[in-house]
LUMBAZA-202932 format. One record per residue (C-alpha): residue number from 1; x, y, z. Coordinates in nm, 2 decimals. Each point is the difference from the previous one (the first is absolute). Example, Ala and Ser with C-alpha at 12.3 -4.5 7.8 and 13.67 -1.06 7.14 Angstrom:
2
resi; x; y; z
1; 1.23; -0.45; 0.78
2; 0.14; 0.34; -0.07
! end
This chain:
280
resi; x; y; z
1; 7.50; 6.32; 11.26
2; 0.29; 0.23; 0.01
3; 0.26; -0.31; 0.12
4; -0.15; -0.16; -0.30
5; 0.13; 0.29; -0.20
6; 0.31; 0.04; 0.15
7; 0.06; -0.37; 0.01
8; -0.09; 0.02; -0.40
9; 0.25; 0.29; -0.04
10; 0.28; -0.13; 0.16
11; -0.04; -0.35; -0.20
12; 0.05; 0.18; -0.35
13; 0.30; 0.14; 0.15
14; 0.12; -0.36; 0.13
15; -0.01; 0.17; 0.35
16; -0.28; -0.19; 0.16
17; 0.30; -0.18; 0.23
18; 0.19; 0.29; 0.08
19; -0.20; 0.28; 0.11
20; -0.24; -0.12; 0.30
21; -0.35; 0.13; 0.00
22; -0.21; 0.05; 0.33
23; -0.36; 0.06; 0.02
24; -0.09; 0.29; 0.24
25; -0.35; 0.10; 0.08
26; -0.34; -0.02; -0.24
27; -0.22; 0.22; 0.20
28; 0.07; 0.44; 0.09
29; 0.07; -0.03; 0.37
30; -0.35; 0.12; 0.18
31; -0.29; 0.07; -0.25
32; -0.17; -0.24; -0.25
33; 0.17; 0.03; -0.35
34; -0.25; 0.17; -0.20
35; -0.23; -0.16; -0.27
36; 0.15; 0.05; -0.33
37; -0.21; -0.12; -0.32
38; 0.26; -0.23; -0.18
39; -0.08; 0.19; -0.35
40; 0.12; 0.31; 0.19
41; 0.34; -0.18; 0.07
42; 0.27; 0.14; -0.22
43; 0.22; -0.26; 0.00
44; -0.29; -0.28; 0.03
45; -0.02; -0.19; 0.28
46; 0.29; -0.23; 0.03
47; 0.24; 0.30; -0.07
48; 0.08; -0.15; -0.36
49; -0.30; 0.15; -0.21
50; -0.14; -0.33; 0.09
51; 0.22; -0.10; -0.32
52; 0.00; -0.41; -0.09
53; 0.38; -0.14; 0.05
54; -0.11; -0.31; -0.01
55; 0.23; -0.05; -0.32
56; 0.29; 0.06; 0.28
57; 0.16; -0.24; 0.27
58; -0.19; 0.13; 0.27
59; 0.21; 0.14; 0.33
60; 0.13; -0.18; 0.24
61; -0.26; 0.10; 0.32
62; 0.20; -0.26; 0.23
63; 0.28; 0.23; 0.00
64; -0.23; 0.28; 0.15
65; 0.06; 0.09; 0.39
66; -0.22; 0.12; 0.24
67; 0.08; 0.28; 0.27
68; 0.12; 0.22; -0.11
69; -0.04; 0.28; 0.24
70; 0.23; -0.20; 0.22
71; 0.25; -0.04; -0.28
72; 0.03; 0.32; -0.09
73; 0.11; 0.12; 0.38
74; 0.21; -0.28; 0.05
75; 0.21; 0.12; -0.33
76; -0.03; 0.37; 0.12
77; 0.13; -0.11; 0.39
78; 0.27; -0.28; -0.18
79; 0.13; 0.34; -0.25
80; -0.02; 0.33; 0.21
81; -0.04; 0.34; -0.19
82; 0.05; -0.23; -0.34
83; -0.36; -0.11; -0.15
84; -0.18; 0.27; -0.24
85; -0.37; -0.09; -0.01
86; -0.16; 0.04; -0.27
87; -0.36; 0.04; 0.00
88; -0.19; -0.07; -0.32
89; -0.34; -0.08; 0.17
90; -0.22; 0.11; 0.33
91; 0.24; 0.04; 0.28
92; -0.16; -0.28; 0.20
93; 0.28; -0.22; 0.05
94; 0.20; 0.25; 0.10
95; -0.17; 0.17; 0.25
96; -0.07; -0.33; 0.18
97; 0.39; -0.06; 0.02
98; 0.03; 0.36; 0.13
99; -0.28; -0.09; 0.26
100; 0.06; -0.38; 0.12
101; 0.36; 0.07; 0.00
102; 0.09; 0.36; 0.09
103; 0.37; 0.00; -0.01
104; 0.03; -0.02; -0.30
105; -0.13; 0.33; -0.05
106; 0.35; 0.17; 0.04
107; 0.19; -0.27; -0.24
108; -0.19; 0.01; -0.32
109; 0.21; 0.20; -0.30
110; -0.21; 0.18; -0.17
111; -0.38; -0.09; -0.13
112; -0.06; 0.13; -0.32
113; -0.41; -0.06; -0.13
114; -0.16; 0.02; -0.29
115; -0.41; 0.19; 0.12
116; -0.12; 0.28; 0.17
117; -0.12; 0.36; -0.16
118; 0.18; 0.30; 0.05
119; -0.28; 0.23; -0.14
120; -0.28; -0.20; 0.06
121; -0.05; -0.19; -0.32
122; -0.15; -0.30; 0.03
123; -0.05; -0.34; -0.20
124; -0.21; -0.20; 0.19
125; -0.22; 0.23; 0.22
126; -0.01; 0.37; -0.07
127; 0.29; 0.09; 0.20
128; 0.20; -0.34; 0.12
129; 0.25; -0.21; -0.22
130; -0.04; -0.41; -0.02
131; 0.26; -0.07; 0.22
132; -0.08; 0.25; 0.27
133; -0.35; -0.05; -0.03
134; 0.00; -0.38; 0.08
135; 0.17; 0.05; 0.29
136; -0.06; 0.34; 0.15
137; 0.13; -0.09; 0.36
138; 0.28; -0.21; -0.14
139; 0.12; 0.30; -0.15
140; -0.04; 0.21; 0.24
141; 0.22; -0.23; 0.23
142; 0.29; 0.00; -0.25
143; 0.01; 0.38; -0.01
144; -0.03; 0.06; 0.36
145; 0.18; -0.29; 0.18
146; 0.33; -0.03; -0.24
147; 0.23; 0.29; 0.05
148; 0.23; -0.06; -0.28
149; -0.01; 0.17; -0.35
150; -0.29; -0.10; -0.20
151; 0.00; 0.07; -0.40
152; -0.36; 0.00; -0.14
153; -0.08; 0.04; -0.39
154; -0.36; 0.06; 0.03
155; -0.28; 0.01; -0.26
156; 0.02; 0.32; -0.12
157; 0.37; -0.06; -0.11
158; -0.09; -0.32; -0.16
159; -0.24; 0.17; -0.22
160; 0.22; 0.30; -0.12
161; -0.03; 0.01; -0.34
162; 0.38; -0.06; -0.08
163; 0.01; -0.28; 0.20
164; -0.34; -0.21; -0.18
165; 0.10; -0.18; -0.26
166; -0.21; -0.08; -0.28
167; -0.12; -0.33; -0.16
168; 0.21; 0.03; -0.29
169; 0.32; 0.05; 0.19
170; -0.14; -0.28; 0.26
171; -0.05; -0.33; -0.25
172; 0.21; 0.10; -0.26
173; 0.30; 0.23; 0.10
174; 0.04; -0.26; 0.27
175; -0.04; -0.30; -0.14
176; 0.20; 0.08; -0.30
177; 0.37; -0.15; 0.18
178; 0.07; -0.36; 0.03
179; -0.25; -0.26; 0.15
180; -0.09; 0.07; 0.35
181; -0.21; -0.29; 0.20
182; -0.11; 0.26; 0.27
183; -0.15; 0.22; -0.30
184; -0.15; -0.30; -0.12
185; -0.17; -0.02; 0.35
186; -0.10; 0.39; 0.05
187; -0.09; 0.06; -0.38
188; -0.35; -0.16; 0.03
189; -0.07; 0.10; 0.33
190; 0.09; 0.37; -0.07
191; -0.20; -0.01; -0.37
192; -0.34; -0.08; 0.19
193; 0.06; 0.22; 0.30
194; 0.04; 0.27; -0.30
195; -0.22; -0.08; -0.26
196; -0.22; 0.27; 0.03
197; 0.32; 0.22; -0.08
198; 0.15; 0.10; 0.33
199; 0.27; 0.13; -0.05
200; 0.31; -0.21; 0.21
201; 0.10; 0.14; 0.34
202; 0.28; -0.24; 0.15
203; -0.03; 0.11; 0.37
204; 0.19; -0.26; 0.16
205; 0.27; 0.07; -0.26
206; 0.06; 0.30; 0.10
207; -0.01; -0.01; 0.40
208; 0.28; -0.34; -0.07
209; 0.22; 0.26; -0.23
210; 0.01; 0.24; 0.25
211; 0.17; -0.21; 0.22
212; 0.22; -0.17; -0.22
213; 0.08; 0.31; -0.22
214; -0.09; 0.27; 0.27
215; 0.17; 0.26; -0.28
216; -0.31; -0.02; -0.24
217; -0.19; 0.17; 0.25
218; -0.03; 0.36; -0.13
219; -0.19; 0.16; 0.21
220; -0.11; -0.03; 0.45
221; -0.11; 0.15; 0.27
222; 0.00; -0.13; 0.39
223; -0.28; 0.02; 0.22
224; -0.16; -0.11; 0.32
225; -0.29; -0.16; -0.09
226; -0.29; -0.31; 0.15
227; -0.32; -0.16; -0.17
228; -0.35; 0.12; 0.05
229; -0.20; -0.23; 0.19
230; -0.31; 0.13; 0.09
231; -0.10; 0.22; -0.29
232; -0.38; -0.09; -0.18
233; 0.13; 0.11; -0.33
234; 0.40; -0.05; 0.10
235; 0.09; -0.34; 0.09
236; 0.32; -0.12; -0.07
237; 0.15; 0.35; -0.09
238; 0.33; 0.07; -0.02
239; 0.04; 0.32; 0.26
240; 0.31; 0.21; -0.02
241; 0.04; 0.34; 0.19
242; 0.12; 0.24; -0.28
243; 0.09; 0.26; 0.25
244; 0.27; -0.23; 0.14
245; 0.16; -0.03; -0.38
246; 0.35; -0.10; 0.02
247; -0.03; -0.24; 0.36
248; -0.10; -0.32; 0.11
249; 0.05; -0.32; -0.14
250; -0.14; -0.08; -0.29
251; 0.13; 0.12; -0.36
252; -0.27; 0.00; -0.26
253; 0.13; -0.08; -0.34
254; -0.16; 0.34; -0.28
255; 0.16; -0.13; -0.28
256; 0.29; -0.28; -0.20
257; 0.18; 0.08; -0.27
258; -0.21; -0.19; -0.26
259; 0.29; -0.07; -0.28
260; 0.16; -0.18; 0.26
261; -0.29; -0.15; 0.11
262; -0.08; -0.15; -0.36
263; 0.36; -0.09; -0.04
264; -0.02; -0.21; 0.32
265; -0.31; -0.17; -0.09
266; 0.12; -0.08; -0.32
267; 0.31; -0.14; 0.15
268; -0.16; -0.23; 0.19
269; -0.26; -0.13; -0.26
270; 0.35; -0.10; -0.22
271; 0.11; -0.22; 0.27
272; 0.37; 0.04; 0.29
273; 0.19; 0.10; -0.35
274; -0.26; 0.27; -0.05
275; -0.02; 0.14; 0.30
276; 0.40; 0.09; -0.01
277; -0.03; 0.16; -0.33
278; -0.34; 0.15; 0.06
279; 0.04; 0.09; 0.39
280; 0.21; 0.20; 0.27
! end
């Protein structure tokens, strides 16, 4: 489902043939992937609000790849200390590549990741984010086998209340710039996923902007940190040791500076033009 997404995406931006998409894995790396009821499923279950597009040329799945754990080491051995990985998901894939091939582990960048919990707040269990809590070990693999800087904008900093954006500002501050055909794409999807008036939270958004406008982060701390494995009530936790403020390798982004964060947004609804006169 989510190559059929990004393979949607990337045709309303008449990309499809010059961005190539890989499928990694479907499956957390040990344990069964737990039963979710697909009423529970905030996004629906083909990551679209289940919205029809029939009424849309449908994507071009024959441009789709597969492997690619092995594609993403051989682009990390092929440019050294160059790739920034940018984890919007579980960290399955990428604890596989640090695993099956090892030296690579001293020639990735940066990762930067959108999931985790610095203080324990959690949005799928109790205590564990989505992304960590699907793949607890893959995780925990990332954050103990890379040494390199890792940026994380967890849950908690998603949900700070000048970072949410409302409805209003959403589907109609938004949309109110030229046509855009990726809008046209997300509007529907985003309506349903929202209808019961959730407010808007753009995660990925934000962990993206960090790394392409690393000055709208406002506030950070570094830590050491790993991901609870074992824990009955726990799972999936994002661990940091708070007596070790100020070392280690991974940054945790507090807090964006959300004018700039709206202006951005709005930039890139309007299209390239809007993104100059709206962005950095």
């Amino acid at each position: 489902m989510v190559g059929r997404n990004v393979m949607r995406i990337l045709a309303a931006m008449g990309k499809e043939n010059e961005v190539p998409v890989f499928l990694g894995s479907n499956e957390r790396l040990i344990t069964p992937e737990p039963t979710v009821n697909p009423d529970d499923m905030f996004f629906g279950v083909d990551g679209f609000s289940d919205v029809d597009y029939s009424h849309l040329p449908p994507p071009n799945m024959a441009l789709l790849k597969t492997g690619a754990v092995h594609e993403i080491a051989r682009l990390i051995l092929k440019y050294p200390s160059e790739i920034s990985f940018i984890s919007l998901g579980p960290l399955t894939n990428l604890a596989l590549v640090l695993k099956a091939y090892p030296e690579t582990r001293q020639l990735i960048k940066e990762v930067l990741i959108m999931g985790g919990n610095r203080h324990g707040v959690g949005n799928t269990e109790s205590a564990a984010e989505f992304n960590f809590y699907h793949d607890p070990e893959g995780a925990n693999i990332v954050l103990n086998n890379y040494p390199g800087p890792i940026t994380i904008l967890p849950w908690e900093t998603a949900n700070r209340e000048n970072l949410v954006m409302n409805q209003t500002w959403r589907f109609e501050t938004i949309t109110s710039g030229p046509p855009n055909p990726v809008l046209e794409i997300l509007n529907p999807a985003e309506r349903k996923a929202l209808e019961a008036g959730a407010n808007w939270l753009p995660c990925d958004l934000l962990v993206a902007m960090a790394f392409t406008h690393p000055e709208l982060v406002t506030e950070r701390k570094q830590y050491p940190g790993s991901v609870e494995l074992a824990g009955l009530l726990t799972r999936g936790q994002l661990v940091l040791n708070h007596r070790s403020e100020g070392t280690g390798h991974i940054t945790i982004v507090d807090n964006m500076d959300h004018f700039a964060v709206q202006r951005l947004i709005m930039g890139l609804a309007a299209g390239c033009e809007g993104c100059a006169r709206f962005g950095k």
